[in-house]
N, C-alpha and C positions, 0 to 999 in steps of 0.2 A: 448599441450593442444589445442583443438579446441577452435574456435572464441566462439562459440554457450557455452563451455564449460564455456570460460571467464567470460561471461557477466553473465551468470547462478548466477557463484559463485558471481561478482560483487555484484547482485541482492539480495542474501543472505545476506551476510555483511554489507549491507547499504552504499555502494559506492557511491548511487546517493543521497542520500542523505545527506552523510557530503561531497560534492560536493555540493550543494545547485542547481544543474543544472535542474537536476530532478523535481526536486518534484513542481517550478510554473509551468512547463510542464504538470505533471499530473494533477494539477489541471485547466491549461486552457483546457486542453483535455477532463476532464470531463464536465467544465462550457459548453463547445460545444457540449458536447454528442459524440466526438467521442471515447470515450473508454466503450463501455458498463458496467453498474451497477448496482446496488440493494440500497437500502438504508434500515440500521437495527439498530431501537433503542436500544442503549445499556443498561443491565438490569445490578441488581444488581450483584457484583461478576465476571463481564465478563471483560477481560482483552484484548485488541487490540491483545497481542501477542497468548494466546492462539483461539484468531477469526482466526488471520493470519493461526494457524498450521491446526487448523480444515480447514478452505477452500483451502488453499495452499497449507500444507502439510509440509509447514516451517514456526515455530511461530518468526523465524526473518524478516520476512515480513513482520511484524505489522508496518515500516515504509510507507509501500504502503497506505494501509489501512490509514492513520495518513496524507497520504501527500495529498490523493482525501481528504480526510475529512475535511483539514484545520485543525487539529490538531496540535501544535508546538511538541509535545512530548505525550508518551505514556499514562505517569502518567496523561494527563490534559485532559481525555473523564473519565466525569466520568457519571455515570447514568442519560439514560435518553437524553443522545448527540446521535442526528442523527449520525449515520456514511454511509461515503459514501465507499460501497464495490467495486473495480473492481473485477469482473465476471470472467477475462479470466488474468492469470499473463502475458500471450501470449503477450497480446497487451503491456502490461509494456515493456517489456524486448525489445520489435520492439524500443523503444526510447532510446538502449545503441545501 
């Protein structure tokens, strides 16, 4: 399995997040602006992990989304909560 392969699947599962290593990472990374974002108030009905699948392509990446945002857990954005989007999973995956 490639390195590139690893971290991939890492990134899916949420390794870096019950690692706890990740995710103040991501969020200093965004309080500096180096990880480019969007910001999208959550309406009603909308679920972190189907965000994650529409922009990533993998609704198990609703941890990303949840770790910029300062979200402890999925269930706890509920309408109406800023969230903070990273733009590019690219930049994510450069911090495994």
């Amino acid at each position: 399995m490639s390195n590139f392969s690893r971290l991939n699947s890492d990134l899916r599962v949420g390794k870096g997040l019950q690692s706890n290593q990740y995710v103040p990472r991501i969020r200093d990374l965004v309080s500096r602006g180096q990880i480019d974002f969007r910001k999208v108030t959550l309406r009603k009905g909308q679920r972190l992990d189907h965000l994650a699948h529409s922009i990533y392509g993998d609704g198990r990446l609703w941890w990303v989304i949840a770790a910029a945002s300062n979200i402890g857990w999925w269930l706890q954005a509920q309408e109406g909560t800023t969230l903070i989007i990273p733009v590019s999973i690219s930049q994510i995956e450069e911090l495994f």
